[in-house]
Each structure stands twice: as C-alpha cells, then as structure tokens.
C-alpha positions in Angstrom: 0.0 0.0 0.0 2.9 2.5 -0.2 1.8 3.9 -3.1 -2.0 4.2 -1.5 -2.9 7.3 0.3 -2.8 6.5 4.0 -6.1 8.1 4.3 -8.4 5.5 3.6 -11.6 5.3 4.3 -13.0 2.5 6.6 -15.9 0.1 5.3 -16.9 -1.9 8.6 -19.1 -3.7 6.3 -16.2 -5.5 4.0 -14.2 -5.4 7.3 -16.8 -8.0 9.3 -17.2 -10.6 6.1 -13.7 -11.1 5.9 -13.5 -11.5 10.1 -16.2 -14.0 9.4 -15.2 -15.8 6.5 -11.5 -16.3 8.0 -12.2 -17.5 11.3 -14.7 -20.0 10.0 -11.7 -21.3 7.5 -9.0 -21.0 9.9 -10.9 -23.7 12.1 -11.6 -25.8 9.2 -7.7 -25.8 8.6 -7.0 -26.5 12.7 -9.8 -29.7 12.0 -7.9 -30.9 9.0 -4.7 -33.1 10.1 -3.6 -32.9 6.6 -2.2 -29.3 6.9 1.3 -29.0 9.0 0.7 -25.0 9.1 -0.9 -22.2 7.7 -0.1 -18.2 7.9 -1.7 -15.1 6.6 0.4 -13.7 4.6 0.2 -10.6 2.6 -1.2 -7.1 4.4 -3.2 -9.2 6.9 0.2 -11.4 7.7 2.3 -8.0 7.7 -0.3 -6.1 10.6 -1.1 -3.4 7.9 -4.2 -4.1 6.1 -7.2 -2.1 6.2 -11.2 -2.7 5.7 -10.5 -3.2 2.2 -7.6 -5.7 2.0 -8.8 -9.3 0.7 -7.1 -12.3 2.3 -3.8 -14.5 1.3 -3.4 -17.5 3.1 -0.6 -20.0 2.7 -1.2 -23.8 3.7 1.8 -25.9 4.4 1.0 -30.3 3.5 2.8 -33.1 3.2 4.8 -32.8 -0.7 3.4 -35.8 -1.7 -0.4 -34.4 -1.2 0.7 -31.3 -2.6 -1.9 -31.1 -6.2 -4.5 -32.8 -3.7 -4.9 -29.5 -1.6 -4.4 -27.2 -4.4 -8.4 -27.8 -6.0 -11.1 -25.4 -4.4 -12.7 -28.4 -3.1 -9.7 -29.9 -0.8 -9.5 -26.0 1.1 -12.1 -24.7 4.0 -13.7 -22.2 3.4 -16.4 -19.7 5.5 -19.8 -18.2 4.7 -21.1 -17.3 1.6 -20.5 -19.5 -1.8 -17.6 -20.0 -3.7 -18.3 -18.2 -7.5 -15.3 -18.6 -9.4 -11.6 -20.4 -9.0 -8.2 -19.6 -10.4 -5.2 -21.5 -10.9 -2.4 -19.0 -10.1 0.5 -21.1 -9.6 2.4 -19.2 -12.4 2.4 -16.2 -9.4 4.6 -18.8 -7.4 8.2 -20.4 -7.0 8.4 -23.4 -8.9 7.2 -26.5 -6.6 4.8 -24.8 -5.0 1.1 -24.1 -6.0 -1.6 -21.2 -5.5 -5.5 -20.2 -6.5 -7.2 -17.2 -6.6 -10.6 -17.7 -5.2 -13.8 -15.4 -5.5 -16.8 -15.9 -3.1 -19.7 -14.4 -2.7 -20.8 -13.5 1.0 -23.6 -11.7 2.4 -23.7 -10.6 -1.3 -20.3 -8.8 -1.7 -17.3 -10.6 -3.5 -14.5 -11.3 -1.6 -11.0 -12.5 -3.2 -8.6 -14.8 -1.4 -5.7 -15.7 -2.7 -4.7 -19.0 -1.3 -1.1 -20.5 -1.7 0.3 -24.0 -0.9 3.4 -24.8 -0.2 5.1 -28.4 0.3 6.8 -29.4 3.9 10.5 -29.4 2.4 9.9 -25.7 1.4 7.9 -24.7 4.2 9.1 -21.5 6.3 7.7 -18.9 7.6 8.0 -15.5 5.9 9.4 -12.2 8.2 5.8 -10.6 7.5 3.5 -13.4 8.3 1.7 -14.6 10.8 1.0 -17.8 11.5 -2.1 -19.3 12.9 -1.3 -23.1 12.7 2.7 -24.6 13.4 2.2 -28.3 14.2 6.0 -29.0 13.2 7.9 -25.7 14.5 8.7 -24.7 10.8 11.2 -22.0 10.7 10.7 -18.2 10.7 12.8 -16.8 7.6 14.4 -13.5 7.1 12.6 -12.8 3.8 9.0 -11.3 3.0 6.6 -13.3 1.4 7.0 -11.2 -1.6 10.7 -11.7 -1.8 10.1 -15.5 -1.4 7.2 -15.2 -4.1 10.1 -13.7 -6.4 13.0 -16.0 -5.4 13.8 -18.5 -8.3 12.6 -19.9 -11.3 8.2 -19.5 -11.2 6.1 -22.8 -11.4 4.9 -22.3 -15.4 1.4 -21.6 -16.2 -1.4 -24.2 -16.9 -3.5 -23.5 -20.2 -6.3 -21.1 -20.0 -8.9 -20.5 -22.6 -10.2 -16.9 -23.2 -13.6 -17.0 -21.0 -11.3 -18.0 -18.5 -9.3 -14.8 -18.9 -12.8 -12.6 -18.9 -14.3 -14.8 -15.8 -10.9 -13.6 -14.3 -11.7 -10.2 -15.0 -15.1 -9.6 -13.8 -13.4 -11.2 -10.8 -11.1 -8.4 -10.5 -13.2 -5.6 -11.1 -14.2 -5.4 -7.2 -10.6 -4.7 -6.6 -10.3 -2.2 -9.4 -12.9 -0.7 -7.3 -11.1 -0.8 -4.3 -8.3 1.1 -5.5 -10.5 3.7 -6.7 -11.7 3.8 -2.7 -8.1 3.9 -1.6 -7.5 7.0 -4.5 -4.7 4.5 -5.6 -2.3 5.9 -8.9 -3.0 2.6 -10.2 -6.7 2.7 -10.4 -6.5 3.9 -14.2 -3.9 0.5 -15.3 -6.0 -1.8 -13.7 -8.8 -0.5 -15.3 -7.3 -0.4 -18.5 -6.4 -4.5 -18.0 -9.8 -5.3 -17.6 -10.8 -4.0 -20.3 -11.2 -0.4 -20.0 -9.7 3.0 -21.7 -6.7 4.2 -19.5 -7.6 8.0 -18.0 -5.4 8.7 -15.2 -6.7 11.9 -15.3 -10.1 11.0 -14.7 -12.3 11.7 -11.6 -13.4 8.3 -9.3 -16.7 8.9 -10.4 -16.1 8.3 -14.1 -13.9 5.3 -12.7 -17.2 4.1 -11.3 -18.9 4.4 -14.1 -16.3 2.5 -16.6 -16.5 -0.5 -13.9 -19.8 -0.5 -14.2 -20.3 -1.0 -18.0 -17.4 -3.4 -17.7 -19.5 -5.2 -15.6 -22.8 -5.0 -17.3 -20.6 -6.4 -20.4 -19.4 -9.1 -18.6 -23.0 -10.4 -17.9 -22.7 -12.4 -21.3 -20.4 -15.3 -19.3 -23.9 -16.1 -17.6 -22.4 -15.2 -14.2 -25.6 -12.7 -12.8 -24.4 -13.4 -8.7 -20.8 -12.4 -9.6 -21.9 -9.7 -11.4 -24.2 -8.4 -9.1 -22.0 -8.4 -6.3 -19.7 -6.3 -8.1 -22.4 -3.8 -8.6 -22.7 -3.8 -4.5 -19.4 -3.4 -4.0 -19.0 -0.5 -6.6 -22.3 0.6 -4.6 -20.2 0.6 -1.5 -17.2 2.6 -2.9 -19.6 5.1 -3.9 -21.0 5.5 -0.8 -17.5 5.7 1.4 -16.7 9.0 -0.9 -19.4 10.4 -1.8 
C-alpha cells in the first residue's frame, strides 16, 4: 500500500465478512490433520491491512499431497458461496502451487488468494503470521514477496479466453477498491480489464467505466458475480461520496 494514500476510508461492512469468512476457515484448517501449518500472509500477515484488503493464506502439506490440496474443493472455506476459482501457480516459485478464489458472501465478493506450499519448502515468511505450526517450521528472514520472487516460477497451466474474462469480472471489485483507496494505479487496472486508461479521470467516471465493464461481462452467464460487483461499486460510492 505504499503507493495508496494513507487516508483511507474505513468500510466496517467488507471489514466483518472477511472477520467472518477467515475464522470460520481458519478452524476448518485446525480440524484438517492434513495441513502441517498455515499463515496469513500478505497485508493481513504484515499487521497493515485495512477494511478493504482481501485475504492470502498460505497452507503448508505433506509434498506428496501437494496437487490434492491445491483444488477449491480440498481448502475450508467460510460463509457465503464459492463463484469462481483460479489457478495462479504461475504467481509462485516453482514446486509450490496457489489459486485465486472469488466468493460471494452476504452478497459482496471477496478475493482470497490461497497459496500452498510443500513441507520441504515450508518456512515462515518475516511478514507473516502464522495461525497453525504443528512441526515448528522455521521463521525466515525474507518477505513473502521476496520468497514469491526468489527462483525460477512454477509455469502456467493452459487457459482459454472465458477464463481470462471470468478472471476479470473477478477483478473488477478490486479495481474498485483502489478507486476507494485513490490508488495511482486505479486507471492500469482498469485499462487491464478492459477499459480506456484515463489517469486523469475523476473516481466517479472510474465508477462508471467499472460499471459497463460489468454490465458487459454479464454475457459469461455469471448474474451473482456480477451483481455483487455492482454492491461493491455501490459501496465505494457511498464511502466518498
């Protein structure tokens, strides 16, 4: 978030389904003897998220029951439904695995980017924080971005191109929070999903181009996703205006 205003503006509502959804999945990962650990990672893991930030967990198992756990099936989860699932192990070292998940909850998308790791890699990043340990895995000096970074990346698997749009009306929740945080990087991630790039432009014509992104992404026969987008652009609006 450095290059985020430090002014941001709270949303208590986004804040309490994320409290909800995480402690119901952090039991589910205590009552599951298959996981040797699991941290928050990311701005929740580094103490400096705010009502906005979605969730990154990383889940430590046993190498050989390492593709088991990475299918949105094997992982907890907490209330609300699971709407679309991402394989994202390009984003990670090679030998380790990750998905970007999009749920639905209380009507409101929220994104959690979930990343597992093997037990001969396993290590605890300088910025996380860990909420299961049942070997004593070491803490490392690194971040979890530096580890992210460090070495050759696991290749990607195939996609087709509705799974590049499903992706993107995905994403257009957190192109919308970045227009709530007045982020400089509101106009390039509007301009990857799809949209004209206008830095220049005002939060409220932001809005608006999220908005007909979404009403064109209502061809991939997705109506909750893309009505919980709408919400959540409904919810940005109403923290500035």
């Amino acid at each position: 978030m450095s290059t985020e205003s430090s002014k941001v503006p709270s949303a208590p509502r986004l804040a309490d389904i994320r409290s909800r959804w995480l402690s119901a999945a952090t039991a589910g990962l205590h009552d599951d003897p298959g996981v040797a650990g699991a941290a928050l990672v990311g701005s929740l893991g580094a103490g400096r998220a705010d009502d906005w930030s979605d969730i990154d967990l990383l889940v430590v198992v046993d190498d050989a029951h390492l593709d088991d756990y990475a299918v949105p099936g094997r992982l907890p989860s907490g209330p609300g439904t699971l709407a679309a699932a991402f394989d994202a192990r390009h984003n990670g070292p090679r030998g380790t695995r990750a998905l970007g998940m999009h749920y639905i909850v209380d009507r409101l998308p929220l994104w959690v980017d979930w990343h597992i790791y093997p037990i001969s890699r396993a290590g605890w990043a300088a910025d996380s924080t860990v909420i299961l340990d049942r070997q004593g895995f070491d803490r490392l000096p690194a971040t979890f971005s530096e580890l992210l970074s460090t070495g050759e990346s696991e290749p990607p698997t195939p996609k087709r191109p509705i799974d590049h749009q499903m992706a993107r009306l995905a994403m257009v929740p957190i192109a919308g929070k970045r227009i709530a945080r007045r982020s400089p990087e509101t106009a390039r991630m509007i301009e990857f999903l799809g949209g004209p790039y206008a830095p220049d432009s005002s939060w409220q014509h932001h809005l608006a181009t999220l908005r007909r992104l979404l009403d064109g992404f209502a061809a991939l026969g997705l109506p909750d996703s893309v009505t919980a987008g709408h919400a959540y652009l409904d919810l940005v609006k109403e923290t500035l205006d």
